[in-house]
N, C-alpha and C positions, 0 to 999 in steps of 0.2 A: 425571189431567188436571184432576176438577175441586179438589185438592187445590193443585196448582200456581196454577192460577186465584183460590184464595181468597190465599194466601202474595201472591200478588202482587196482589191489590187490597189486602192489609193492610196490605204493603209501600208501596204507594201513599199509602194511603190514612196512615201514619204519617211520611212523608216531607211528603206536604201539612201536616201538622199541626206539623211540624217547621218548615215554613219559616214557617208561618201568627206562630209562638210568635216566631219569629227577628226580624221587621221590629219586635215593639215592643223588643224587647230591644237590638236595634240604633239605636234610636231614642236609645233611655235614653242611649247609649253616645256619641250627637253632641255632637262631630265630636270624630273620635280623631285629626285631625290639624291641623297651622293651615289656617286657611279666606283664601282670598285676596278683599279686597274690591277691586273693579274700579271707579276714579274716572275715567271719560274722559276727563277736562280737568287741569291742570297743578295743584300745590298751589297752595292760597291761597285760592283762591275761595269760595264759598258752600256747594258743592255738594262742596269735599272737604272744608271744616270740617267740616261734618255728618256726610259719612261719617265722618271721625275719630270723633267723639263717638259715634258708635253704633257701631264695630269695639271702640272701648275698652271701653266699655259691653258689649258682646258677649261680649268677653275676659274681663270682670272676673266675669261670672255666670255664664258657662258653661264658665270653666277652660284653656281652649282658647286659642291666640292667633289674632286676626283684624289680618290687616297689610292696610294699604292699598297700594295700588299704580295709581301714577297711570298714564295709559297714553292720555296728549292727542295731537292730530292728525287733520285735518278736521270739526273743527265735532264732537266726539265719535265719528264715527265709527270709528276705528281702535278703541280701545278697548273701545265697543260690539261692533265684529268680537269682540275677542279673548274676550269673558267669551262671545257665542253660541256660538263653537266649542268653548267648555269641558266635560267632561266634567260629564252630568247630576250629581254625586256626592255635591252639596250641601258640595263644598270652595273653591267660589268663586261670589263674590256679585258682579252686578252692581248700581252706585247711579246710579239715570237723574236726568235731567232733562227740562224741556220741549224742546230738543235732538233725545232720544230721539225722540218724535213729530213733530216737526218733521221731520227732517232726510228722512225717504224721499219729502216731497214735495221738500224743498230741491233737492236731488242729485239728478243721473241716477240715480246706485245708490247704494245703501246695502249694508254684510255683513251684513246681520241682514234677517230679516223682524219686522217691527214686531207682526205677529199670531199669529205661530207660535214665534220663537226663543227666546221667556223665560216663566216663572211667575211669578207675578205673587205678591211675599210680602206689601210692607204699603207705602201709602201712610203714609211715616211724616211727613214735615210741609210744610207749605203758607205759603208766604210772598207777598205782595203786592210789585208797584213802585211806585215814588213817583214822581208825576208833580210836577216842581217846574219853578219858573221863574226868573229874574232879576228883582231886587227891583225892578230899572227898569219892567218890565213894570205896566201897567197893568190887573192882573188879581187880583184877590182871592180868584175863584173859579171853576172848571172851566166854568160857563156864562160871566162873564167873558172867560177866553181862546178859546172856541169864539166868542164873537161878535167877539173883536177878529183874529180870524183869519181870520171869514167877512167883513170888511170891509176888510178888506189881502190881497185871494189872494197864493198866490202868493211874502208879503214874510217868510213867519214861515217859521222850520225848527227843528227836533227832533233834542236828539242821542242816538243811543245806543249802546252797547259794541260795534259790531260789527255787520254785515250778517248777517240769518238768526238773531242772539241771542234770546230773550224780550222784553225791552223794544223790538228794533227791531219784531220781532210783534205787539205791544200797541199799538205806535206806530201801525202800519197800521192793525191795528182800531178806533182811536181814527180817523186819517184815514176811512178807509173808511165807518163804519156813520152818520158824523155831515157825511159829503161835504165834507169839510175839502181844500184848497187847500195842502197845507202840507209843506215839504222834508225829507226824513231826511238826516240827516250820522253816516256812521259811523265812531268812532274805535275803537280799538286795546285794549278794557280799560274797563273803569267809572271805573276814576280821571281817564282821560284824557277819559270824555263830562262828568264833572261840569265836571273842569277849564273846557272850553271855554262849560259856561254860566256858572260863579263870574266867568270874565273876560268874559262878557257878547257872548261869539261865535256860539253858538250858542242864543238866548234861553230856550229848551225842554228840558226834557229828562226821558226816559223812563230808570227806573233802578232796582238794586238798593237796599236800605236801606242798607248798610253803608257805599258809600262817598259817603250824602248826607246821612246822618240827622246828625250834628257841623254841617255846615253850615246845616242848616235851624234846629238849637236856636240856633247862634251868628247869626241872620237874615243870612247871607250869600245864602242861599238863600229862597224861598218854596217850601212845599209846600201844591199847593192841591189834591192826592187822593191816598189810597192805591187802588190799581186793586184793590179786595176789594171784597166785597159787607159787608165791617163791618169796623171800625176796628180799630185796633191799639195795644195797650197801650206801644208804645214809642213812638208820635205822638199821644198822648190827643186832640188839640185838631185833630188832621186827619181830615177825614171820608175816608167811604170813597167808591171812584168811586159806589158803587149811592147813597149817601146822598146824593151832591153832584144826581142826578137823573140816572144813567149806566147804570143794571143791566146795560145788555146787555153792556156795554163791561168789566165784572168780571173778574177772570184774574189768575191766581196762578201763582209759581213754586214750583215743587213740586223733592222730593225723594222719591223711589221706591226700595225694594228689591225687586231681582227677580235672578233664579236660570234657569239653563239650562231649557229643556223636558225636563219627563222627571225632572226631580230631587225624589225620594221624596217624598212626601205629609207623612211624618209628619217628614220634615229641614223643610219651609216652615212646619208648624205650630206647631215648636220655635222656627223662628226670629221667625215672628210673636208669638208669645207674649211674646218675651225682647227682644223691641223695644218690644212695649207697657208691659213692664214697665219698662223702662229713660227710656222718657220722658217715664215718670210718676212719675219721679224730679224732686223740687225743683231738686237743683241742673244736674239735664241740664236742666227746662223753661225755667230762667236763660240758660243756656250759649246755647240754642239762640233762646229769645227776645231775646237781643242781637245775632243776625244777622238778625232780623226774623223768625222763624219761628214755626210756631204749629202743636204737636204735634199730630197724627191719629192716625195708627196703626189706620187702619181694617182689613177682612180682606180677605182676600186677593182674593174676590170681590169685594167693592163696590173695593178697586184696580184691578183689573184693567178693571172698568165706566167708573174715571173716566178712566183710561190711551185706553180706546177712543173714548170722548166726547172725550177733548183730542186725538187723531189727527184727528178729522173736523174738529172745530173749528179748529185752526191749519194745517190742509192745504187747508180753503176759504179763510182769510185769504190766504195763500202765493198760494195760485191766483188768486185776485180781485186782488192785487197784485202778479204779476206777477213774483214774487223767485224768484229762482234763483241757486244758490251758485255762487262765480266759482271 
């Protein structure tokens, strides 16, 4: 008896030691198959450029292919569903946005739990919107149009891409924390809010860089803040909302990679690693800094902290203003 009892705690005890040797050796060995990157939203945007540049980026240092795959429909949700239900395996990536956070206050329901469905790999980069106006406007500067807005309630409106988007988000917290008087108008797409303020319909407007920073160099536009708490090397001469005298009002759109719950420790470490290393690359920090972006790549913790701090934060503006997805 006590002969059988040692054979099998040695047994035991070299089986643990087996698997213990196995996780790094399978580590070494990620990913032995192509890794699916999960875009919620349609191509084109901001948020699948990015993804681009870091799956490619991905592919090229770790051998592997990383394909995108868009997967748009309700304000990111759908998509979001698909990458939570994905097997922990560390073969598919989801790439969030402010959306992600947003959306469970937006929606009656969301497929995913915002606190429990994802790991959280790296905060990889952080972009500002540009608050710009119609040159007709009589405004030079953010205090400016806050005071020409507090003297016309009522007369001034704001456009941005879409109800429940980031900029219409930032729009509220700009009305809300500063008790502004002042309309949202939501169009269809970034191209179509800048649109309606270049023709002077919309005087306002809250927005991505990409489809305003041409028109601001060419002064079809005025830009009188970037909503960051510091300036940006592709608007040298536009301050940031905190510098214009705004801090509270600061908010950035972000780009996030995160991964099912549950998916091995040492696959998030890999891919944290290999993201920092990739957009500390000159010509990815180029690529990425002409969509107005401005690399992180923080760890997975302090991600995961900013990820929870922007749920609270844009789930009280939601609620203070009253938005809810049609």
């Amino acid at each position: 008896m006590r002969l059988n009892r040692r054979r099998f705690l040695t047994a035991s005890c070299t089986t643990l030691a087996a698997a213990a040797l196995s996780r790094p050796a399978l580590a070494e060995q990620y990913p032995v198959r192509p890794v699916r990157v999960i875009v919620p939203f349609a191509a084109g945007g901001p948020n699948d450029v990015a993804a681009r540049v870091i799956a490619q980026g991905l592919s090229d240092q770790l051998g592997k292919q990383f394909f995108v795959e868009n997967i748009g429909g309700a304000g990111g949700n759908i998509g979001a569903g698909q990458a939570a239900r994905a097997q922990p395996d560390g073969n598919t990536i989801f790439v969030a946005s402010p959306s992600y956070v947003a959306n469970p206050t937006l929606f009656e329901t969301v497929p995913y739990d915002v606190q429990k469905s994802f790991d959280a790999v790296t905060l990889a980069a952080t972009a500002p919107t540009l608050l710009t106006v119609h040159p007709s406007i009589q405004a030079k500067s953010v205090k400016d149009l806050v005071e020409l807005i507090k003297a016309s309630p009522g007369k001034f409106s704001y456009a941005s891409p879409g109800a429940g988007t980031p900029p219409h988000l930032l729009g509220e917290l700009f009305r809300l924390s500063l008790e502004l008087d002042i309309v949202h108008v939501p169009f269809n797409g970034g191209g179509a809010a800048i649109g309606s303020t270049l023709a002077g319909h919309t005087p306002v407007s809250f927005g991505a860089l990409p489809p305003a920073i041409q028109h601001v160099r060419e002064n079809k536009l005025r830009a009188l803040a970037l909503t960051s708490k510091t300036h940006s090397e592709a608007l040298p001469g536009v301050p940031s909302i905190a510098e214009a005298g705004y801090p509270d009002i600061a908010a950035d759109i972000w780009t996030a990679v995160l991964v099912p719950a549950g998916t091995p420790k040492e696959y998030i470490g890999i891919l944290r690693r290999e993201i920092a290393k990739l957009i500390d690359r000159a010509e990815v920090k180029d690529r990425l800094a002409g969509l107005g972006y401005l690399p992180v790549a923080n760890s997975s913790d302090e991600c995961a902290a900013y990820l929870a701090s922007e749920y609270r934060k844009w789930g009280k503006v939601i609620r203070d203003a009253g938005i809810k997805a049609s």
